[in-house]
KOLVEXPA-577732 format. One record per residue (C-alpha): residue in three letters; x, y, z; residue number from 1. Coordinates in pm, 1 decimal, decimal comma, padded with zeros to 6 digits. Layout:
REM KOLVEXPA-577732
NODE  residu        xx        yy        zz  num
NODE     ala         X         Y         Z  NUM
...
This chain:
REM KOLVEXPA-577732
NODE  residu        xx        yy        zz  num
NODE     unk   00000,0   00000,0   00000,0    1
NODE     unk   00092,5   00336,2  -00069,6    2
NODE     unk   00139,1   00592,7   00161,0    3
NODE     unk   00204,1   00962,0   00169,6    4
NODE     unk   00302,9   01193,2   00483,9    5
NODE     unk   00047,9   01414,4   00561,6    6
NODE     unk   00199,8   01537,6   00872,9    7
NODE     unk   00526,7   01627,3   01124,0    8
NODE     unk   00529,3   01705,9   01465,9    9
NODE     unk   00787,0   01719,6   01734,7   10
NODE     unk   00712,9   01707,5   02085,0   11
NODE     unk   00907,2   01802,9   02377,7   12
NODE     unk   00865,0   01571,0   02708,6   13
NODE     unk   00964,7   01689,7   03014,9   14
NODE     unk   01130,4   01377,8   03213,3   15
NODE     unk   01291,2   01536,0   03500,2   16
NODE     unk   01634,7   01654,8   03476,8   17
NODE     unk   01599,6   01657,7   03059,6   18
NODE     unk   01335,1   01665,8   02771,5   19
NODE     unk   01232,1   01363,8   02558,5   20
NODE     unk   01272,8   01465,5   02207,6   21
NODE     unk   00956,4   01291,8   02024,8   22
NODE     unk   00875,4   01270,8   01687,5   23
NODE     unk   00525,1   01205,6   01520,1   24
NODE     unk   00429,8   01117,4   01145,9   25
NODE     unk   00070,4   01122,2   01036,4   26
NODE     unk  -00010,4   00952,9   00715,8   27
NODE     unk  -00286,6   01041,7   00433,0   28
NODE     unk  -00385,1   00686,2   00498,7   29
NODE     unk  -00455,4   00745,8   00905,5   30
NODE     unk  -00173,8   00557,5   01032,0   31
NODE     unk   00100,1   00730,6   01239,7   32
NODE     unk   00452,8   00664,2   01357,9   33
NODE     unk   00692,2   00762,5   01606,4   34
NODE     unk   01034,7   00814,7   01700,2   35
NODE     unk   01249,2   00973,9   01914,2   36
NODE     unk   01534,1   01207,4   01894,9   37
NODE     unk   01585,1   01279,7   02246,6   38
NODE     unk   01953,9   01463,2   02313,4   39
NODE     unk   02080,5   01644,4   02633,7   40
NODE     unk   02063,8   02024,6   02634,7   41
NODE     unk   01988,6   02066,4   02259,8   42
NODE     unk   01582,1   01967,2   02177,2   43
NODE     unk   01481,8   02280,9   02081,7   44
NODE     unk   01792,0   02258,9   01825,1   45
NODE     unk   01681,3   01909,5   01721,5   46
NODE     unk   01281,3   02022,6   01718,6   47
NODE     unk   01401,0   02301,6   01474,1   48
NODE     unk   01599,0   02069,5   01267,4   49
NODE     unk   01291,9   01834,9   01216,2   50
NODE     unk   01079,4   02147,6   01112,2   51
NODE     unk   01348,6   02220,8   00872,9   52
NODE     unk   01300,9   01877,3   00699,5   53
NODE     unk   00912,7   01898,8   00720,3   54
NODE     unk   00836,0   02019,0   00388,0   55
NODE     unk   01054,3   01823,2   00238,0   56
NODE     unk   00871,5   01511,1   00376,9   57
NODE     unk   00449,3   01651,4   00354,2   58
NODE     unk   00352,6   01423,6   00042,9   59
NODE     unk   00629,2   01238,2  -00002,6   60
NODE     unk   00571,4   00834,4  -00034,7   61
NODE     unk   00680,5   00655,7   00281,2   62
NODE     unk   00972,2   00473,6   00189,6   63
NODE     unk   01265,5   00438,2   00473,8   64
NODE     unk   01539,4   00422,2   00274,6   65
NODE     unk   01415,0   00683,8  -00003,9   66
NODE     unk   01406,6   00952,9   00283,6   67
NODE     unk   01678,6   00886,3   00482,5   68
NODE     unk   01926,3   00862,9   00192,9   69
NODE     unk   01755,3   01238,9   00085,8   70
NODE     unk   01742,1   01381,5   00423,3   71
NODE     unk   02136,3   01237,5   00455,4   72
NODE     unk   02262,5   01314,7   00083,9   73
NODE     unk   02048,2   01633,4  -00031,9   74
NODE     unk   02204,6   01908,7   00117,3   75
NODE     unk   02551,7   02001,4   00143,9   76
NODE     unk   02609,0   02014,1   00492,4   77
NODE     unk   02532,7   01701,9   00623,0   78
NODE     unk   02607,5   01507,0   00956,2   79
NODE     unk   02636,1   01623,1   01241,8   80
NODE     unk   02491,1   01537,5   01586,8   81
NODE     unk   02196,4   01759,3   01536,6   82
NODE     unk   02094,6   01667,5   01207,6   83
NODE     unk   02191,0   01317,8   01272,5   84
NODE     unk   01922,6   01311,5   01597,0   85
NODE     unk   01673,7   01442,5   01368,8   86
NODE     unk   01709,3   01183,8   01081,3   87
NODE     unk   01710,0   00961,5   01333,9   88
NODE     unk   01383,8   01051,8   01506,9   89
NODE     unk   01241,6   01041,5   01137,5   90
NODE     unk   01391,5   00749,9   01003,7   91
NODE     unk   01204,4   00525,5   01347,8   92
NODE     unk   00898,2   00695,5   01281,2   93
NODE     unk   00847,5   00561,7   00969,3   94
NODE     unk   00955,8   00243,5   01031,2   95
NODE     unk   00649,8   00259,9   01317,2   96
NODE     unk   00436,5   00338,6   01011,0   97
NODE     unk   00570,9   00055,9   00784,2   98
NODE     unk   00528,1  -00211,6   01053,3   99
NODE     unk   00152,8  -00079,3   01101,9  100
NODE     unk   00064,1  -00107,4   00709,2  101
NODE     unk   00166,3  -00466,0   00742,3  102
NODE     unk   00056,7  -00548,2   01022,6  103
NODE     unk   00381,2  -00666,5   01128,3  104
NODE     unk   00652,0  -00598,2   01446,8  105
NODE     unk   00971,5  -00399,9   01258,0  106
NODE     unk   01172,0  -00707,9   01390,7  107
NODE     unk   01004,3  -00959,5   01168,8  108
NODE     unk   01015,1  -00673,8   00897,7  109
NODE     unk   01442,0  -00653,1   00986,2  110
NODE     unk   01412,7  -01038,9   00909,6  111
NODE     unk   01302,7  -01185,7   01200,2  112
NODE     unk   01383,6  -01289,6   01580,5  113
NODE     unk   01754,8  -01455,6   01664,6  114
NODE     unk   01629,2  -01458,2   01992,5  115
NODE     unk   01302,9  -01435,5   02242,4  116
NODE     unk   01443,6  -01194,6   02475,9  117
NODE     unk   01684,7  -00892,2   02521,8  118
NODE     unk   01922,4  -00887,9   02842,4  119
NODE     unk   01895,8  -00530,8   02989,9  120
NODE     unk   02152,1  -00372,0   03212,6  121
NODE     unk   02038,7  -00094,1   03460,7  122
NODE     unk   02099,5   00308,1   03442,1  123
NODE     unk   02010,0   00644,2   03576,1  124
NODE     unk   01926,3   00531,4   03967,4  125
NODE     unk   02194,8   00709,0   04087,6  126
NODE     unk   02195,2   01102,5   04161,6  127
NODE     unk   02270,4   01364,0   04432,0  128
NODE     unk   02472,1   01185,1   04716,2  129
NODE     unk   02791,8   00962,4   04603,1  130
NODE     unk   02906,9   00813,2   04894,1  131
NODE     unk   03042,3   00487,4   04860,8  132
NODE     unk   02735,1   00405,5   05086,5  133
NODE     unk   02464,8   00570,4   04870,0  134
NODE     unk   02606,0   00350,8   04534,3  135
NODE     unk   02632,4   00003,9   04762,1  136
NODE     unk   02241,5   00073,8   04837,0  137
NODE     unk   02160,6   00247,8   04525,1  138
NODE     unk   02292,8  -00060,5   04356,7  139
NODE     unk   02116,5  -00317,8   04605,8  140
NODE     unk   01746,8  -00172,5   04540,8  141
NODE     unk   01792,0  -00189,5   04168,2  142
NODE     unk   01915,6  -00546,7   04225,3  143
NODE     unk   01666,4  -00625,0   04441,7  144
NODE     unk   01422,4  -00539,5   04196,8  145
NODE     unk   01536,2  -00796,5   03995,1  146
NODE     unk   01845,9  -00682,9   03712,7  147
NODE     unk   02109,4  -00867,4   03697,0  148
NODE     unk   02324,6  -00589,7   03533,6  149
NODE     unk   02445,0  -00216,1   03612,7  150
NODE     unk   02589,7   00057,6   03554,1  151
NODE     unk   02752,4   00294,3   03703,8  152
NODE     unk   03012,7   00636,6   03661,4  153
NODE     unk   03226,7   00622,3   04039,0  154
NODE     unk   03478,9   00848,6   03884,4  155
NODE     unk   03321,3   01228,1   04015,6  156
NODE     unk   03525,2   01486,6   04010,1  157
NODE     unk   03807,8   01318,5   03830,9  158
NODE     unk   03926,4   01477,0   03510,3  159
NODE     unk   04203,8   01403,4   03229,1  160
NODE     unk   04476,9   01386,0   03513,6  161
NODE     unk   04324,4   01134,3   03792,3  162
NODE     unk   04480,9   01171,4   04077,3  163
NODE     unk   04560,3   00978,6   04406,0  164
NODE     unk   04215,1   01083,0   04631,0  165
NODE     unk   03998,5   01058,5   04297,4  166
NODE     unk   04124,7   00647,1   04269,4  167
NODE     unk   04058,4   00621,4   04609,2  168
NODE     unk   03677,9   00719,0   04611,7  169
NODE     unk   03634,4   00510,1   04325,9  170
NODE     unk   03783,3   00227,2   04462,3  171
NODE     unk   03581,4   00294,3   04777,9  172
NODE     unk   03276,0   00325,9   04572,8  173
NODE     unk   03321,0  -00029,2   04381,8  174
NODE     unk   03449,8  -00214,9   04682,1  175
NODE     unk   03137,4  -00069,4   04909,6  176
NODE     unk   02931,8  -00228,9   04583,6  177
NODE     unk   03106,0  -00565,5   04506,4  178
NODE     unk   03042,6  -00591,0   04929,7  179
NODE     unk   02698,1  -00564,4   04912,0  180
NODE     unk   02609,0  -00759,5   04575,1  181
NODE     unk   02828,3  -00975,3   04535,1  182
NODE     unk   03048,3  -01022,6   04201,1  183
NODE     unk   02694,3  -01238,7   04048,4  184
NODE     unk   02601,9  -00885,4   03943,2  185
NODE     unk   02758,7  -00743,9   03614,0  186
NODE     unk   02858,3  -00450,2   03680,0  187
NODE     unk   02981,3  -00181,4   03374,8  188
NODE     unk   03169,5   00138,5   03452,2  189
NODE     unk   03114,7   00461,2   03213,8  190
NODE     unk   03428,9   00706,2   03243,0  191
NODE     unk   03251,4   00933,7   03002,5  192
NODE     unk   03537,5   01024,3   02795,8  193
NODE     unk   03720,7   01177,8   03085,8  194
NODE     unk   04103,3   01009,3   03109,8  195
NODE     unk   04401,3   01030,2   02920,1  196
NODE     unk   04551,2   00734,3   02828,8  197
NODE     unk   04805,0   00735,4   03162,0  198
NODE     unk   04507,3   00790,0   03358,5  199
NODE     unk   04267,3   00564,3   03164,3  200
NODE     unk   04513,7   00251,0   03208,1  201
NODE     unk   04659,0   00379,2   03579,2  202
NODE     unk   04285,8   00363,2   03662,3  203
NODE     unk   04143,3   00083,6   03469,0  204
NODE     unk   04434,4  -00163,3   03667,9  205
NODE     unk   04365,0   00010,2   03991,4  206
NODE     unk   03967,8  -00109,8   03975,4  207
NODE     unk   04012,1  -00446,2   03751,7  208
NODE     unk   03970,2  -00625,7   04116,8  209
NODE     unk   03632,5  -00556,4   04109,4  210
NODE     unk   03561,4  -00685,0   03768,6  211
NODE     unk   03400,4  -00484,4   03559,2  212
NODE     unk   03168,3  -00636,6   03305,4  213
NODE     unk   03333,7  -00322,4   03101,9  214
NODE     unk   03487,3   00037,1   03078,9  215
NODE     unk   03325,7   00267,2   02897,4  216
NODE     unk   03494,1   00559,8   02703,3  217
NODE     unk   03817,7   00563,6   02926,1  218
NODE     unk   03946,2   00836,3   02707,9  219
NODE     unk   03755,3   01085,2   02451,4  220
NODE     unk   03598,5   00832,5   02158,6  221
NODE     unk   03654,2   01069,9   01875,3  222
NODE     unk   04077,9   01009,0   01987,9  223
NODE     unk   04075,6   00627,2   01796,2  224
NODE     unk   04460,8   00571,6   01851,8  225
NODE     unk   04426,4   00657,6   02216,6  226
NODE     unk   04124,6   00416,7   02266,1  227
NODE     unk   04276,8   00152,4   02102,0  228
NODE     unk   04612,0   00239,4   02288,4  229
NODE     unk   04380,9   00193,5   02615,9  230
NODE     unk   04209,8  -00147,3   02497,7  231
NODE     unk   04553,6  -00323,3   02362,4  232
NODE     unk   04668,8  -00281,3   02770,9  233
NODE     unk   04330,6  -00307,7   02954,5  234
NODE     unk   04290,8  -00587,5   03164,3  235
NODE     unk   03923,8  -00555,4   03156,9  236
NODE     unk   03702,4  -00509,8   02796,1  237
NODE     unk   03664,1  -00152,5   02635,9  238
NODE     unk   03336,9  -00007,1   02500,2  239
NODE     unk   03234,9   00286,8   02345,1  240
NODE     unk   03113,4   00428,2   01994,5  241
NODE     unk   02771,8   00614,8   02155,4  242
NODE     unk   02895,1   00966,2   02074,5  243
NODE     unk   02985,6   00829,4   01683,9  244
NODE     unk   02672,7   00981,3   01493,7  245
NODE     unk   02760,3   00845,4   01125,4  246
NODE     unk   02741,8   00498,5   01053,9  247
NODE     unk   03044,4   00518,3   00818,2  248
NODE     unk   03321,4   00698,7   01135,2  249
NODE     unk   03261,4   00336,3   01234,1  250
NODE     unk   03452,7   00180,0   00987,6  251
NODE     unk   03820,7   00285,4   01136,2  252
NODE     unk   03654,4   00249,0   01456,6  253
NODE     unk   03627,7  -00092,9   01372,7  254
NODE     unk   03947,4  -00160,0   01157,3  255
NODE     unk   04152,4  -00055,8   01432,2  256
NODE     unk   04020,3  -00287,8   01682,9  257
NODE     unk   03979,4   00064,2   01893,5  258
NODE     unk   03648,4  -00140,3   02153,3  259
NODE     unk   03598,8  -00471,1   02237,5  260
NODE     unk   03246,3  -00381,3   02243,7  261
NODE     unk   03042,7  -00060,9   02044,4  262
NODE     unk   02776,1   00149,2   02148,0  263
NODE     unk   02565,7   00279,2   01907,7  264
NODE     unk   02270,2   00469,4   01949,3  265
NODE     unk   01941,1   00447,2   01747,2  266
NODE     unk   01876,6   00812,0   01851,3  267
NODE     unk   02181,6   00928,1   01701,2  268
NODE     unk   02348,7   00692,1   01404,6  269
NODE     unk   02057,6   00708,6   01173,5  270
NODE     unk   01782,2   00556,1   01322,9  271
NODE     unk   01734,8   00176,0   01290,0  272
NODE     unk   01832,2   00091,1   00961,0  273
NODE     unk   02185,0   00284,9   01008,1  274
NODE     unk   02217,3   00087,9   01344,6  275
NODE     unk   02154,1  -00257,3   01230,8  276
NODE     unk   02437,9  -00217,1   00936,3  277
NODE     unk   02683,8  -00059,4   01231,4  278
NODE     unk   02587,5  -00400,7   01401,3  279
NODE     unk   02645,9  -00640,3   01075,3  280
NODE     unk   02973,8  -00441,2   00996,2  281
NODE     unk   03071,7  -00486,8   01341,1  282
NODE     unk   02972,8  -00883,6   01368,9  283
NODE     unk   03268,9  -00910,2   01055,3  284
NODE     unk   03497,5  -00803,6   01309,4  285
NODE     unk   03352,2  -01026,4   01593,7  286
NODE     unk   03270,4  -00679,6   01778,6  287
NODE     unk   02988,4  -00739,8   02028,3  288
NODE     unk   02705,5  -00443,7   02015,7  289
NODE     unk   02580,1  -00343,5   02350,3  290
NODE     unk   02373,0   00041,2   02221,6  291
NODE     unk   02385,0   00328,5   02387,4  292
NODE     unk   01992,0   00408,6   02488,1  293
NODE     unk   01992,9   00655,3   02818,2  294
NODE     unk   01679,7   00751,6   02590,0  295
NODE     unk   01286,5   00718,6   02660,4  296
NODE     unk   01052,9   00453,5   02569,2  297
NODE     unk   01026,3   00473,8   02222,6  298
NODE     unk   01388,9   00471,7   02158,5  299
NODE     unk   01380,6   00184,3   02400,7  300
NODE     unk   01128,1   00011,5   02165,4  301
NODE     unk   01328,0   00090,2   01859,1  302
NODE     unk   01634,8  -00032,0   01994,6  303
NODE     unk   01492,3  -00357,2   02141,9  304
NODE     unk   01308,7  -00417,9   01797,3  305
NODE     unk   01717,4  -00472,2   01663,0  306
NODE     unk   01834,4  -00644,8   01968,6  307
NODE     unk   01612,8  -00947,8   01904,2  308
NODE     unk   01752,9  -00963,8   01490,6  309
NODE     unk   02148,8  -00895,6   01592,6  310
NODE     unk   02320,2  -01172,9   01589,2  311
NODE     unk   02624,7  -01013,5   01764,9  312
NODE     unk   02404,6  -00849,7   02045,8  313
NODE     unk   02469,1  -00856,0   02396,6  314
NODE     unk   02299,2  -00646,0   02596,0  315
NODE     unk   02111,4  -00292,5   02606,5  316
NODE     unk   02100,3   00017,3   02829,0  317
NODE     unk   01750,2   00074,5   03007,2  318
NODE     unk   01671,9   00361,0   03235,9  319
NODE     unk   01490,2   00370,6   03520,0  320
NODE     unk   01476,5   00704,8   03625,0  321
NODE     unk   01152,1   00956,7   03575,0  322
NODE     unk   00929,3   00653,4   03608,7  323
NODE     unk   00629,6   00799,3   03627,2  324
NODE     unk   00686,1   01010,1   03291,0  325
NODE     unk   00807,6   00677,0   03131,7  326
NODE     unk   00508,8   00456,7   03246,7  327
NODE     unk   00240,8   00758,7   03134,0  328
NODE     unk   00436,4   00811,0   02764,0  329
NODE     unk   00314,9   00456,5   02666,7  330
NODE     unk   00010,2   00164,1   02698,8  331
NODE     unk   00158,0  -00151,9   02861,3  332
NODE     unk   00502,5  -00070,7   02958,7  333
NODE     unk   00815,2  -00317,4   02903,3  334
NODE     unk   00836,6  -00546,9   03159,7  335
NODE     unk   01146,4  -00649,9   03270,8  336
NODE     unk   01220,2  -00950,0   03475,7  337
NODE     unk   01533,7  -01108,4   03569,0  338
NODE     unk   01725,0  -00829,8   03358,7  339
NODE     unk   01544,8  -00900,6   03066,3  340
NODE     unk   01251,8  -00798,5   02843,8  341
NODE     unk   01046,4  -00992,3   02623,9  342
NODE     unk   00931,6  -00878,8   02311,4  343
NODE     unk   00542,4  -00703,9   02199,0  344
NODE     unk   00373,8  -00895,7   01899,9  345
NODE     unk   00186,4  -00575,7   01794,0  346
NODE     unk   00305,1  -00423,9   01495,9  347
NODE     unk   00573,4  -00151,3   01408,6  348
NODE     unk   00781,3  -00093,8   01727,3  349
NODE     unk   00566,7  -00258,7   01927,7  350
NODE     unk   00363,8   00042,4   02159,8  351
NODE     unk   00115,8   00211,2   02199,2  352
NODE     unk   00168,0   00597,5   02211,2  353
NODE     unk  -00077,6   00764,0   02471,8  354
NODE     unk  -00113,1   01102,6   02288,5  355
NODE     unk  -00235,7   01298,4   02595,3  356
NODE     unk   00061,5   01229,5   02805,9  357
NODE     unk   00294,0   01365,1   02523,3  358
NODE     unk   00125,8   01692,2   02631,9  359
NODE     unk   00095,6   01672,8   02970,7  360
NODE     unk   00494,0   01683,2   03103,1  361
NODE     unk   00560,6   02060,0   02917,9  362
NODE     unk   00884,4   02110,1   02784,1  363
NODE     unk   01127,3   02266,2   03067,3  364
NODE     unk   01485,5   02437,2   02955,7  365
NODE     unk   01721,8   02216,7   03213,7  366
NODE     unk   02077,2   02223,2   03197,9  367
NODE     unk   02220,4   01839,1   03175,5  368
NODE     unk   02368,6   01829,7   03523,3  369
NODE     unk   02209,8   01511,4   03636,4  370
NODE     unk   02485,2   01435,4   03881,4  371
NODE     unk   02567,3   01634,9   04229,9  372
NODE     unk   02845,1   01902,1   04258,9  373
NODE     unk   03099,7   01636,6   04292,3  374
NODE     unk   03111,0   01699,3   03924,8  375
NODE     unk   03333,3   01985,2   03913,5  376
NODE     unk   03490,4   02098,8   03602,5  377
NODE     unk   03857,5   02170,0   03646,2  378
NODE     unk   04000,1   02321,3   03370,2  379
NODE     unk   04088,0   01997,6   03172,2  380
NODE     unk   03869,2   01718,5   03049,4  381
NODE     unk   03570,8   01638,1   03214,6  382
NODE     unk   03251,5   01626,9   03110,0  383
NODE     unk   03003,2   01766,7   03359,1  384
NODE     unk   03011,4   02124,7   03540,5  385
């Protein structure tokens, strides 16, 4: 069946301490998808973006690849995180709307389930206090409400140059954990770009008692050498690639061996087409893909739709802060038990939008400082104020 867009329209979801970016596509036909595009301190840049592309999609067929490749190729400055995040949001939207017309989830439309569920590890359940004492119980409810998987950033205040005190804490922070959960739990550690490589390996070796499932972005991702300086002497695996917002930067990524494990995210590559060629590229390399999705529901949906077709998956991000705004965005909310979700038969992503909610949490201007003041910025690397 043929379809034409009849409609775009971004909308702006306060969650808390940031904005879910969402993206709606109505159809001539009646149907309508959506996707997401959600991105730190810079919706209203993103929203504008999509608006910019809006009249070049109103009564154009609905054909993924036909759009993305015009929204990607047409004009002459292309890339970019913003415009990325926008083809993104775009690109799952009308794979929502593709899924719908046949009557079909977009996983059977990707070619079909590898698996029945998707491991998930936890995120975003710890904020304000970081005592060693406040992550050990932070880490125990989330446990204790049944994942099998974390993660956490026990680095505060460090920067490029770690320093004696700064190891300490972190230590403190991973021992006080490993004490109260055991070493059953995985547990992954996300630097956030923040080391240089002396750092990045003085610290890695300094924590690699407590096993880390992995470390994420030890030193800044778009640095390749560095990272794969860090990986060839890290006793514990590297992963990163979430900040890479073209599917083709992953190419060297992956020809230098620079992550044991890559991060893309559906919000950001290209949506879910873009994604799911990172992920085959990668699985030629024997790369495991673990995305990046510290996003809302409907990236969550978009991203889980892949995880159950990759062959080379191994596990995905899923937030569990702002519950309430999660729960409300959506009609029969994932369920996760025993760290892992099973996947919706309806078709296209697999939810049900509830329209009235995407209204109801108005769009706040927040700065992304989700962490307490123990994030200082001091004059060198670091990514949080």
């Amino acid at each position: 069946m043929k379809m034409r867009i009849k409609d775009v329209k971004v909308y702006l979801v306060n969650a808390v301490w940031r904005n879910f970016t969402i993206v709606k596509i109505d159809t001539e036909e009646g149907i309508s998808g959506y996707g997401e595009g959600t991105m730190g301190d810079f919706e209203r840049t993103v929203e504008a973006a999509v608006y910019d592309f809006k009249p070049f999609l109103v009564g154009r067929e609905v054909d993924v690849n036909d759009i993305y490749n015009f929204l990607y190729r047409h004009f002459f400055w292309r890339g970019g995180p913003i415009l990325m995040t926008a083809i993104s949001a775009i690109e799952q939207a009308l794979w929502d709307i593709l899924g719908k017309s046949l009557n079909k989830p977009v996983y059977e439309i990707l070619g079909g389930k590898v698996r029945d569920k998707v491991r998930v590890y936890a995120n975003g359940f710890i904020s304000g206090d970081r005592s060693a004492e406040e992550f050990s119980n932070a880490v125990k409810k989330v446990v204790d409400q049944g994942y099998t998987a974390v993660k956490i950033d026990p680095f505060g205040g460090a920067g490029q140059n770690v320093n004696r005190d700064e190891i300490e804490k972190a230590k403190s922070r991973l021992k006080a954990i490993r004490d109260s959960v055991g070493y059953s739990i995985d547990v992954m550690i996300d630097a956030h770009g923040r080391f240089n490589t002396t750092s990045a390996i003085k610290m890695i070796n300094e924590i690699a008692r407590y096993e880390p499932f992995w470390i994420e972005e030890p030193v800044p991702e778009e640095d390749i050498d560095s990272l794969k300086y860090v990986r060839e002497r890290s006793p514990v695996p590297i992963a990163s690639g979430e900040r890479i917002v073209n599917k083709y930067r992953y190419r060297e990524f992956l020809e230098k061996r620079a992550s044991d494990i890559i991060q893309p995210d559906v919000c950001h590559v290209g949506g879910i087409e873009a994604l799911k060629e990172v992920a085959n590229m990668a699985e030629t390399y024997y790369t495991s893909i673990a995305p990046h999705n510290p996003n809302g529901p409907i990236a969550t949906a978009a991203t889980l739709n892949l995880m159950l077709v990759l062959n080379n998956a191994l596990i995905m991000e899923y937030w569990v802060d702002a519950e309430t705004v999660r729960r409300s965005l959506i009609k029969e909310y994932f369920n996760v038990k025993n760290s892992y979700i099973s996947p919706s038969n309806k078709p296209g992503l697999g939810i049900e939008v509830n329209e009235e909610a995407l209204s109801k949490y108005s769009y706040k201007k927040l700065h992304l400082e989700y962490f307490s003041k123990d994030y200082k910025y001091y004059g060198d690397i670091n990514e949080y104020k």
